[in-house]
C-alpha positions as CSV (number, residue, x, y, z in Angstrom):
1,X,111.5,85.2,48.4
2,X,110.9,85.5,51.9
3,X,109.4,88.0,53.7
4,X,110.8,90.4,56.4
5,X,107.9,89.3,58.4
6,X,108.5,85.8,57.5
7,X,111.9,85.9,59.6
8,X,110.1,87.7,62.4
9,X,107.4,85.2,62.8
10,X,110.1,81.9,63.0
11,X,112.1,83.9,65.3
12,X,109.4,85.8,67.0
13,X,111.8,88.9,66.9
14,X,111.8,92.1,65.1
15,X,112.6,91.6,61.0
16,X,116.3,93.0,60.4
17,X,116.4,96.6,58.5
18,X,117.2,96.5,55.1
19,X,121.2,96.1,54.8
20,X,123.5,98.3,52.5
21,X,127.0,97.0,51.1
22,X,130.0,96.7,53.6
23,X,127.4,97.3,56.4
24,X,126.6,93.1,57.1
25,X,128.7,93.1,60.2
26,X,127.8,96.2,62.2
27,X,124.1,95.3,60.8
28,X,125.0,91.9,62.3
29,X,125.8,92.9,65.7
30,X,123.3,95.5,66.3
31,X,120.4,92.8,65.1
32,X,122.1,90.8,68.0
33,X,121.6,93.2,70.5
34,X,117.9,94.2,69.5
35,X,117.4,90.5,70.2
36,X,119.0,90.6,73.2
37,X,117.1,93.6,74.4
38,X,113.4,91.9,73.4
39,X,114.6,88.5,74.7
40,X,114.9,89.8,77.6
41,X,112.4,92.7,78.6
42,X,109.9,91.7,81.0
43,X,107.6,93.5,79.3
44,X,105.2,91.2,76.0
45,X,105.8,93.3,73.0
46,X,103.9,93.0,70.1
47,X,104.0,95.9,66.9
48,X,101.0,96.0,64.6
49,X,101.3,98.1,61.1
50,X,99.0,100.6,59.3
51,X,97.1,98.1,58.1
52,X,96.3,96.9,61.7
53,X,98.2,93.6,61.1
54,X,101.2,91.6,63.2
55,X,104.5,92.3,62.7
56,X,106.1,90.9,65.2
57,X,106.2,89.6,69.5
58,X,108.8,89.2,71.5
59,X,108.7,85.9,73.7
60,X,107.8,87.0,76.6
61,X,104.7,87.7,75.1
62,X,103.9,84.4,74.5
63,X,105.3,83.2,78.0
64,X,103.0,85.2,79.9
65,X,99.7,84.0,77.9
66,X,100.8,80.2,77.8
67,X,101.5,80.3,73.8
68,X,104.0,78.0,72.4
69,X,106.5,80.3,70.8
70,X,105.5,80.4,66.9
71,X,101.8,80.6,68.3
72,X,101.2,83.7,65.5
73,X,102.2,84.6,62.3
74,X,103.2,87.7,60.6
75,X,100.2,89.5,59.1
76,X,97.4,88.2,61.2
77,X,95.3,90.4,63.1
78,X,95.2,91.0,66.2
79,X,92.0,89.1,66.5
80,X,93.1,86.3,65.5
81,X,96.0,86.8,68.2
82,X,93.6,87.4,70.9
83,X,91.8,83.8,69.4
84,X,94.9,82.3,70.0
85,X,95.5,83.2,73.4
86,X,91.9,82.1,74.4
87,X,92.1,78.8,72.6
88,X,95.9,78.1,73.1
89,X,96.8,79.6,76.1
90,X,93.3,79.5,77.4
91,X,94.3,81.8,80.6
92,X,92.8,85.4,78.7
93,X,89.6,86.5,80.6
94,X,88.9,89.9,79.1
95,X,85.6,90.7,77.2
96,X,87.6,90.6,73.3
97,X,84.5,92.5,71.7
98,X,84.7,95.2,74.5
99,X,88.9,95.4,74.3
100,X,88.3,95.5,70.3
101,X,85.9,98.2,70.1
102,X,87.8,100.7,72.9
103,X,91.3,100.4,71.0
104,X,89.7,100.9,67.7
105,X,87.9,104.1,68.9
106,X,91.2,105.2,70.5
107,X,93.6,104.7,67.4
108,X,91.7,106.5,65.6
109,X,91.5,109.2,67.8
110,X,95.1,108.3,68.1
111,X,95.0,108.1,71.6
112,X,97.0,105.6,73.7
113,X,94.4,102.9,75.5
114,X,95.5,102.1,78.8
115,X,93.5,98.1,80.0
116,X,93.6,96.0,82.7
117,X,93.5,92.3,81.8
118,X,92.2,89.5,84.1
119,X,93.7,85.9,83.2
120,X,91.5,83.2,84.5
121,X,94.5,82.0,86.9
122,X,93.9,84.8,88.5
123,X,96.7,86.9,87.3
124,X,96.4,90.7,86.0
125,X,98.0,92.3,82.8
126,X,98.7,95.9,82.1
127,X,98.3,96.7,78.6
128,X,99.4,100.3,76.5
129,X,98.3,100.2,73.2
130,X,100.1,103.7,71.9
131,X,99.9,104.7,68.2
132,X,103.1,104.8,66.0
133,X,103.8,107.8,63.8
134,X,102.8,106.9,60.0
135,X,100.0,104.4,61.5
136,X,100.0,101.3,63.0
137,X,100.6,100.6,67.1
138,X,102.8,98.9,69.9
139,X,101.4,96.9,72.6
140,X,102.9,96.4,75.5
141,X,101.6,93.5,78.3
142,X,103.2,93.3,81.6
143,X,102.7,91.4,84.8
144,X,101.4,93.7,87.6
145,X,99.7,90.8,89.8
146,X,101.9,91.1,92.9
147,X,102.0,95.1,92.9
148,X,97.9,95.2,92.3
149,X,97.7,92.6,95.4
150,X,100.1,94.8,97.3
151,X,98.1,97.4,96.7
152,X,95.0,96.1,97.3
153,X,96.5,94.9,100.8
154,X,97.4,98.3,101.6
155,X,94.3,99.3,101.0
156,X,92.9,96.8,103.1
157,X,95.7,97.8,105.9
158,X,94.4,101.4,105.6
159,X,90.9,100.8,106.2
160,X,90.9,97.7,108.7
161,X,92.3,97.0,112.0
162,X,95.5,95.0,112.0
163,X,94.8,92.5,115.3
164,X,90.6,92.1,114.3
165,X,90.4,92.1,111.1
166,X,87.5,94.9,111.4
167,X,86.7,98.0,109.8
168,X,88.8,100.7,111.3
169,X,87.3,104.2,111.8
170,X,88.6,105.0,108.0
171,X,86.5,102.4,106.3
172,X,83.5,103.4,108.7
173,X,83.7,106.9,108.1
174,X,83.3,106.2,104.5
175,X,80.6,103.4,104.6
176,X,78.5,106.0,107.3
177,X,78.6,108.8,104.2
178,X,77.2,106.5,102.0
179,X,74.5,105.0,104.8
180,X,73.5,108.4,105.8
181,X,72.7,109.4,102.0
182,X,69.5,106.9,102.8
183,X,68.7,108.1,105.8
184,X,68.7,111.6,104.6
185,X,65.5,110.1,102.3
186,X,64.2,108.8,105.5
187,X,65.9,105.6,107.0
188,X,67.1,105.4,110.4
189,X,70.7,104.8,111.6
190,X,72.3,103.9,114.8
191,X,75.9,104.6,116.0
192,X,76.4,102.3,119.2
193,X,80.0,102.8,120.5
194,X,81.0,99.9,123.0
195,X,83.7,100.1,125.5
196,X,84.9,96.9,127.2
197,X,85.2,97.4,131.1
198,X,87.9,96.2,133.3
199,X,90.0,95.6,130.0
200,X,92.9,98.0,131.5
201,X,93.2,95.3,134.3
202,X,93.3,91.9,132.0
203,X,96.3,93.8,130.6
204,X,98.2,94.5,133.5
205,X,97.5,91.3,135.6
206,X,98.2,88.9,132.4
207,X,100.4,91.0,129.7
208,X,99.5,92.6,127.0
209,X,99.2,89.3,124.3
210,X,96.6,87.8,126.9
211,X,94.8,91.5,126.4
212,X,95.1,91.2,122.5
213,X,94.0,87.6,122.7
214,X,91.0,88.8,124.5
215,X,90.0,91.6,121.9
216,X,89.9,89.3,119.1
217,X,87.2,87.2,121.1
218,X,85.2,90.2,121.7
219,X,85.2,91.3,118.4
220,X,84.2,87.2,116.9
221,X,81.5,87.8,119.4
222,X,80.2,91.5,118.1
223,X,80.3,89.6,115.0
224,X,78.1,87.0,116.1
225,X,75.5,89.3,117.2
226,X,75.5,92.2,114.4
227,X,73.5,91.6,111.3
228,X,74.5,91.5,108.1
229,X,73.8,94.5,106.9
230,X,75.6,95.8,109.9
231,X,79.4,97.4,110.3
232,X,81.2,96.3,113.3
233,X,84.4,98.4,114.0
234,X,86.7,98.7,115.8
235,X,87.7,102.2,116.9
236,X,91.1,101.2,119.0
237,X,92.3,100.3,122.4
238,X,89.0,97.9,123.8
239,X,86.2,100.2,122.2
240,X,84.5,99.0,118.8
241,X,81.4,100.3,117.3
242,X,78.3,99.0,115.4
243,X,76.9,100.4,112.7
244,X,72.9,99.7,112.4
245,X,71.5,100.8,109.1
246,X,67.8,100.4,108.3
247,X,66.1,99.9,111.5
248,X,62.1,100.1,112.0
249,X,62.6,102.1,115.1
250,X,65.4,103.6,117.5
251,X,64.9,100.4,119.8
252,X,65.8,98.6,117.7
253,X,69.7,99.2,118.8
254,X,68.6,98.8,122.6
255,X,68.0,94.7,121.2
256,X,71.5,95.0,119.9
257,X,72.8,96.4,123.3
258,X,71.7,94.0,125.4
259,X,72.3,91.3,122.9
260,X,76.2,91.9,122.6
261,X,76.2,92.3,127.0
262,X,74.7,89.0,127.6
263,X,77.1,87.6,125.1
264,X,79.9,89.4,126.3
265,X,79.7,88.6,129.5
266,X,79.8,84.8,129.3
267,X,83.4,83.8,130.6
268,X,86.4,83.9,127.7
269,X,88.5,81.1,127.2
270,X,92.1,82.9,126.8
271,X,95.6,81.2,126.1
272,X,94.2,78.6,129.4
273,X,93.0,82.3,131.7
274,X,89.2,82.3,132.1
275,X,88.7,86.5,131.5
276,X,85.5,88.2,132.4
277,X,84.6,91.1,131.6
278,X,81.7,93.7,131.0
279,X,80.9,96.2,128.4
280,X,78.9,99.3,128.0
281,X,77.2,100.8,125.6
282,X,76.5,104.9,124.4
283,X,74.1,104.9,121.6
284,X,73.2,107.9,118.7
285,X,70.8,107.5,116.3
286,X,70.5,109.5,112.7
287,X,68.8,111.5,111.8
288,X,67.5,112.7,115.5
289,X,71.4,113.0,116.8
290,X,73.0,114.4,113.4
291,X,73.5,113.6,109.6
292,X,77.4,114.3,109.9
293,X,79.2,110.9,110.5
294,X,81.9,112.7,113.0
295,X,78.8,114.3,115.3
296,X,77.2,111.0,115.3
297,X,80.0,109.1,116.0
298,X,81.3,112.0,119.0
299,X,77.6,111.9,120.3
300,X,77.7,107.8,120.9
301,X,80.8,108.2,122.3
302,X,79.4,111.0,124.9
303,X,76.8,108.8,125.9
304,X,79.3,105.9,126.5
305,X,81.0,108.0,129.0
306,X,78.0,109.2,130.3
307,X,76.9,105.1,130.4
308,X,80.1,104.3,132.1
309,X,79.6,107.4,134.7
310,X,76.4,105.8,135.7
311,X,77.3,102.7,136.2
312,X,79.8,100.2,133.9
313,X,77.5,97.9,132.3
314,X,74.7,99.6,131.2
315,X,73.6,101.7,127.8
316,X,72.8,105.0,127.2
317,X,71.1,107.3,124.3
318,X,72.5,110.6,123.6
319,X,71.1,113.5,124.8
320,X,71.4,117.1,123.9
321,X,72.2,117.7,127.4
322,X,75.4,115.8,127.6
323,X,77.1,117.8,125.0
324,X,76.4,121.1,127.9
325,X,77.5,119.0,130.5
326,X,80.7,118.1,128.6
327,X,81.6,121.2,127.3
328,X,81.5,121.8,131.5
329,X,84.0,119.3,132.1
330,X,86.2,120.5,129.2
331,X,86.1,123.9,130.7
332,X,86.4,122.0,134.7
333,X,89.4,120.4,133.3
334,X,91.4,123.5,131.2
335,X,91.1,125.2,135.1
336,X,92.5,122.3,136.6
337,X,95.4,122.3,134.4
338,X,95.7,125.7,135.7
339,X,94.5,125.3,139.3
340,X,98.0,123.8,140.7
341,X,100.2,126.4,139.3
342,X,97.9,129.6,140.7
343,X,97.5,127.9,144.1
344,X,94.0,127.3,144.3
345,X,94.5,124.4,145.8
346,X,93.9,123.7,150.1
347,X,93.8,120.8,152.2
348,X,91.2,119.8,154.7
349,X,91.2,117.0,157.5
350,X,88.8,115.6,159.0
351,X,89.4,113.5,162.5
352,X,89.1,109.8,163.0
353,X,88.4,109.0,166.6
354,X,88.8,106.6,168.9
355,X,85.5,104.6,169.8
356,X,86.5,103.5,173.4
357,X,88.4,106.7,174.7
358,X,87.0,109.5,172.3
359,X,90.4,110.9,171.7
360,X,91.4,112.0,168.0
361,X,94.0,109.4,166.5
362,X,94.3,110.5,163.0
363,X,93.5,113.0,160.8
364,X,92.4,112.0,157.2
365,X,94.0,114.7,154.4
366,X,90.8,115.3,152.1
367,X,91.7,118.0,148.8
368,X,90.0,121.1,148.0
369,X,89.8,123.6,145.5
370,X,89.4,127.2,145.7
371,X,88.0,127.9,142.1
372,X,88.4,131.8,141.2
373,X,85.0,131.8,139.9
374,X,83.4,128.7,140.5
375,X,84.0,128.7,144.6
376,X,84.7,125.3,146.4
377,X,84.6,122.5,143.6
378,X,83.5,119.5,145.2
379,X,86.2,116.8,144.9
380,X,83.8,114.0,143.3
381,X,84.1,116.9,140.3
382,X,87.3,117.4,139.9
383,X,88.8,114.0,141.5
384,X,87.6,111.5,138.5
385,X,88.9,114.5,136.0
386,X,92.2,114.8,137.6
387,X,92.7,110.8,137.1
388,X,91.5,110.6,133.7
389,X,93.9,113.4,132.6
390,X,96.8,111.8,134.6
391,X,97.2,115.3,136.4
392,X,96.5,113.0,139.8
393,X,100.1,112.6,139.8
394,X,101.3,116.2,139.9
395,X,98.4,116.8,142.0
396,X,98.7,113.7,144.6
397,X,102.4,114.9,145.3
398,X,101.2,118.5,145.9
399,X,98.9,116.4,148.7
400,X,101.4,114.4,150.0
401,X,104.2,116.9,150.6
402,X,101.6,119.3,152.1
403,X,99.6,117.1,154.5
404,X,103.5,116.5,156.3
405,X,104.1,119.7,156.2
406,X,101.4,120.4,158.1
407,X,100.7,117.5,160.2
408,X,104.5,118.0,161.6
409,X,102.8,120.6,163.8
410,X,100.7,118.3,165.2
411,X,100.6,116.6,168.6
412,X,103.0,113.6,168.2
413,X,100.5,111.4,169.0
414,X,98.1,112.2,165.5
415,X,99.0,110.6,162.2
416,X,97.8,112.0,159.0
417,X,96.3,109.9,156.2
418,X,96.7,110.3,152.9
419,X,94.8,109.1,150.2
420,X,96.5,107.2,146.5
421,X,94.8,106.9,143.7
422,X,95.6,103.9,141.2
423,X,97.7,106.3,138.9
424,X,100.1,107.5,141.5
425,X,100.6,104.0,142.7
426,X,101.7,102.8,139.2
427,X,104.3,105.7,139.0
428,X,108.0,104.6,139.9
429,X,108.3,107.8,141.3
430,X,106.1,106.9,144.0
431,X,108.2,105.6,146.4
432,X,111.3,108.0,145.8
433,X,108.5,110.6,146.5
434,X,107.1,109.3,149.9
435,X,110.9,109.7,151.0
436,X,111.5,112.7,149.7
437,X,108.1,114.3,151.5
438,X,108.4,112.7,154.9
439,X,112.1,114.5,155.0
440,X,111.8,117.3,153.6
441,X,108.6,117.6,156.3
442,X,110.8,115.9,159.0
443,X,107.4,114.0,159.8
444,X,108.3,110.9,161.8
445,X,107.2,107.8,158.9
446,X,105.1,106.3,161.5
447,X,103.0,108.8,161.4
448,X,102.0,109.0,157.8
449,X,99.4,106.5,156.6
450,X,98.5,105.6,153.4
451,X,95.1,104.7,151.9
452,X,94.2,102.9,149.3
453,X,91.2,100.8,147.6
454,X,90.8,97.4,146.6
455,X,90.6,98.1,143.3
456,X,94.0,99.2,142.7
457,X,95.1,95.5,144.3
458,X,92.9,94.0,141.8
459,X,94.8,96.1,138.6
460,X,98.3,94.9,139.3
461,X,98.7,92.6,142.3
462,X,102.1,91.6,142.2
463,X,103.8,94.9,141.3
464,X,101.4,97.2,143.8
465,X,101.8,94.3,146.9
466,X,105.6,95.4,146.0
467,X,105.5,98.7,146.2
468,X,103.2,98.4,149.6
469,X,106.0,96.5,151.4
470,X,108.5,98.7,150.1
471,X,106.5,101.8,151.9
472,X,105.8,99.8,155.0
473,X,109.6,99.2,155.2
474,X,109.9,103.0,155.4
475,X,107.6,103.3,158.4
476,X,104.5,104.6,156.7
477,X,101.6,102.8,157.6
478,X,99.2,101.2,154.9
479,X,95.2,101.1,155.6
480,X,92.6,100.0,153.0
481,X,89.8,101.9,152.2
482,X,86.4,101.5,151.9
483,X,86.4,97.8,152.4
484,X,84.2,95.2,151.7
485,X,82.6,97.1,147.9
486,X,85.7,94.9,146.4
487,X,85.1,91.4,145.3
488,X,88.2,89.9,146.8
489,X,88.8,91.5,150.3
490,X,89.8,88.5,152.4
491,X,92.4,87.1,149.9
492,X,93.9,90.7,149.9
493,X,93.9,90.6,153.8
494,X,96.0,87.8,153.5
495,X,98.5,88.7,151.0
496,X,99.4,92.1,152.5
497,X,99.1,92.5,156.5
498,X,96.8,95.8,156.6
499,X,97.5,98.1,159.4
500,X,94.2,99.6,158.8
501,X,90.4,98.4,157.4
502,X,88.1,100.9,157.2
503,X,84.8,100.0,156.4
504,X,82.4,101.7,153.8
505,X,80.0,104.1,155.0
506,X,77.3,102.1,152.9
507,X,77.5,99.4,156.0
508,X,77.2,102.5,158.6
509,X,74.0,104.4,157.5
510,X,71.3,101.3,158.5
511,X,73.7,99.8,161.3
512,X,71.4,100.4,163.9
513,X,68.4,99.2,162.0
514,X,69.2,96.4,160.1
515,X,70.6,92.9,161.2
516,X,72.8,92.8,158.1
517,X,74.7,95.4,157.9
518,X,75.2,94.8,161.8
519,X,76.7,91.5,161.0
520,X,79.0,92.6,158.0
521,X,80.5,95.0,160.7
522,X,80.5,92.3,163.4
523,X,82.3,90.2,161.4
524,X,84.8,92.8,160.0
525,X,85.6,94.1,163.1
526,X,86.4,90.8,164.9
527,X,88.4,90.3,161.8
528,X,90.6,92.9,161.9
529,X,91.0,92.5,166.1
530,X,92.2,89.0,164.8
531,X,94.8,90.2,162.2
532,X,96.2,92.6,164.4
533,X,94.5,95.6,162.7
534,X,92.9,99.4,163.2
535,X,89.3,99.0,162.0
536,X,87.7,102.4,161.0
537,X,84.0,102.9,160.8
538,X,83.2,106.0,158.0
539,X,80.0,108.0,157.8
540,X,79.3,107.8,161.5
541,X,76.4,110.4,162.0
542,X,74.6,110.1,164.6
543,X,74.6,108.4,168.2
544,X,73.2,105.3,167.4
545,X,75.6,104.3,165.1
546,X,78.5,105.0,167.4
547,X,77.0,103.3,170.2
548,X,76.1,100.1,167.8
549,X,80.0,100.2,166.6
550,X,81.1,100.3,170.3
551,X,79.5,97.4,170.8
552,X,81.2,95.6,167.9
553,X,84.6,96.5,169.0
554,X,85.2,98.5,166.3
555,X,88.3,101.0,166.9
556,X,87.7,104.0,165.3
557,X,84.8,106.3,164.1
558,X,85.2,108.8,161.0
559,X,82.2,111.0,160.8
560,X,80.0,114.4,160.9
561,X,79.2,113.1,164.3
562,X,82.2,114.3,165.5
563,X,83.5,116.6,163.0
564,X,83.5,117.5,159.2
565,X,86.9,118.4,157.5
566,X,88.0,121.5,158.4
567,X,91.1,123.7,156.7
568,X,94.6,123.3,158.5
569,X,94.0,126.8,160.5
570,X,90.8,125.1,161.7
571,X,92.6,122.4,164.0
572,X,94.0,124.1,166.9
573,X,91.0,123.9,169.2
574,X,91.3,120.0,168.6
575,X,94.9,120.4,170.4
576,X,93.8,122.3,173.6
């Protein structure tokens, strides 16, 4: 007769139970619905017996490993399953002998072995081979491809960056504990932290896809020039990292340095935009700078600001005395939070005189601070702090409502100039706030003027030329400072009418001396009498230069010559 098995193997089922008298048709139906059930798991299913020998698979089994459905029969072994599925199916990658010897150790422990199977076409099996009471076992197989793959890509998201492709500062934390491990048995490692200069303005002149664009190229480029043994990351926003491990000498990273500037400063190719942009450098190097991958990575990055303090475009080591100079400015920059609020705050003005009659036209608003313990903070301090921090804003508007409030007292005659930084011009508030201050003051508008550089015209042309006409409309006169550093000045001349140039004292201090500075000033000066403008001569010290300037036709002189800032109380004698 045939076996129980027998029927399994032809149907590839479980075997019925055993059936007593007047039970066929409830036996009947629940034989249907264990078929059913193993039809349709999505788990392969196979059940082996004391005796370590087949008693049955479901389909799906067979389905997953390529088997045609009577593939095995009941009372094989599960070797000669596994022989099927490599010679029939022919998708099984797993070491047999390896899989074998694991499962027979944990049956008879009777423990359930938990495997991963790799199919050749590249798809990945879970396996639980858990022991049955009374001996024997159940395996179950199932499909886990697209969650592994998922998982593996949230990995990958968790450790890279999403636009580059890069390591983020995750994955490079972890590969720097491993590298340091080495170093700590005498390699050498470098940290060089890159920041990309002038990126804030690709993004606000072309949009923010032209900016992303960009950073992609830069970091194809870092690629280009790392090694392989190298990590290039990207820490966010436009600064990325290298990672140098086994180098002969600290040096080594200087070639890198100059390396990725040279390469980064060839023109970039973007969406049809030719970019150009810089990039510097701060550099730490393990084991002299730190073994801890946070203090190496924090000291690289203090020498990049240090680097960009100096001068954009250039690289710089750590030093120990950059960590006491920040801690400084962390302490310079707690005050300042503070500074506003306890009103250690004063304005000073210094005049700016006409060169032909002598007689004081404006006076320029210049900030100071009153620090409780510190004394007078000199404004190239506390200035650059104030507009990294964004506290510039609060700050400037303190400026601006005092200097008309106190130049309302004034002669009628004397304007006062105020100074805007980039950040206050990119504030909507600004011009609600210009409005606000000259009537609240009761300052006529005409006699407010406005400076600003040519650099903020180069962040955002369109949007600050705006906001310029908008203030000119109000009365307030708009003057450009310091000009002729820029790298644009005469288009700017022409796409905003100026009612003031002044011209850098770096064109002032030789004037008398030098032919060139003498024709830069010459030619500024009949440029502005052209145009219809005020041309302002800074850093006028001493009598030759003012006589040299009279002879250019310059208008006005701004100087120690004739006076250095002085505190509001300090002005009356100017009036009598």
């Amino acid at each position: 007769m045939e076996s129980k098995a027998s029927q399994i193997a032809a149907d590839g089922n479980k075997p019925l139970p055993p059936q007593s008298p007047g039970s066929g048709e409830c036996a009947q139906s629940d034989d249907q619905l264990l078929d059913t059930v193993l039809s349709n798991m999505v788990q392969g299913l196979l059940m082996f017996d004391a005796d370590r020998r087949l008693l049955f698979y479901n389909q799906r089994y067979a389905g997953m490993y390529g088997l045609p459905r009577d593939f095995a029969k009941p009372g094989c072994t599960l070797r000669d399953v596994l022989d099927h599925c490599l010679q029939v199916g022919g998708v099984l990658a797993a070491d047999v002998e390896d899989y074998l010897a694991r499962l027979d150790e944990s049956l008879s422990d009777g423990r359930t072995l938990n495997s991963r199977v790799n199919a050749s076409d590249g798809r990945i099996f879970s396996v639980m081979d858990k022991p049955l009471p009374g001996g024997g076992w159940l395996s179950t197989h199932e499909d886990v491809t697209e969650s592994q793959r998922a998982h593996a890509q949230i990995a990958h998201m968790a450790r890279h960056d999403a636009l580059t492709g890069l390591p983020n500062r995750v994955l490079m934390r972890e590969w720097l504990e491993h590298e340091l491990k080495r170093v700590r048995r005498g390699d050498i490692l470098a940290v060089l932290c890159f920041g990309l200069d002038h990126f804030k303005s690709v993004n606000d002149a072309l949009g923010h896809p032209i900016g992303d664009a960009l950073l992609e190229s830069v970091a194809d480029r870092l690629r280009s020039c790392a090694r392989d043994i190298d990590m290039v990351v990207r820490l966010g926003g436009d600064e990325f990292a290298v990672i140098m491990t086994q180098l002969g000498q600290p040096d080594d990273a200087v070639v890198l340095a100059r390396r990725v500037r040279e390469t980064i400063n060839k023109p970039f190719w973007v969406e049809g935009h030719q970019v150009v942009v810089d990039i510097t450098c701060g550099i730490s190097v393990a084991p002299t700078d730190g073994t801890d991958p946070d203090l190496l990575l924090k000291n690289a990055d203090m020498a990049l600001y240090n680097a960009k303090s100096d001068g954009r475009g250039s690289y710089r080591f750590f030093e120990s005395e950059m960590d006491q100079r920040m801690k400084v400015r962390r302490g310079l920059e707690l005050d300042l939070r503070k500074a506003l609020l306890n009103g250690e705050f004063e304005m000073y003005y210094q005049p700016l005189v006409n060169l032909q009659t002598s007689q004081i036209t404006t006076f320029e608003a210049l900030l100071r601070w009153n620090h409780p313990t510190r004394g007078l903070v000199s404004p190239g301090d506390f200035i650059p702090i104030a507009e990294e921090t964004g506290l510039i804003v609060q700050i400037g508007e303190w400026v601006l409502r005092t200097a008309c409030k106190e130049a309302v007292n004034w002669p009628g005659h004397i304007k006062v100039a105020v100074n805007l930084s980039p950040i206050q011009l990119k504030d909507r508030k600004l011009l609600d706030l210009v409005k606000s201050a000259i009537a609240e003051s009761g300052l006529q508008a005409s006699r407010l003027q406005l400076e600003i550089t040519e650099s903020i015209l180069m962040q955002n042309t369109f949007a600050t030329l705006s906001l310029l006409h908008e203030l000119r409309r109000l009365g307030a006169q708009i003057a450009m400072d310091d000009f002729g550093i820029g790298y644009s000045s005469l288009s700017y001349l022409r796409s905003f009418p100026f009612d003031k140039i002044k011209i850098d004292r770096s064109f002032i201090t030789d004037i008398a001396n030098e032919a060139e500075p003498l024709a830069i000033v010459n030619a500024v000066a009949g440029l502005a009498k052209c145009l219809n403008m005020v041309s302002t001569a800074e850093g006028v010290e001493t009598s030759e230069q003012r006589a040299t300037l009279q002879s250019t036709g310059c208008t006005e002189m701004q100087g120690y010559l004739f006076s250095k800032a002085r505190p509001a109380s300090a002005l009356t004698e100017f009036f009598n």
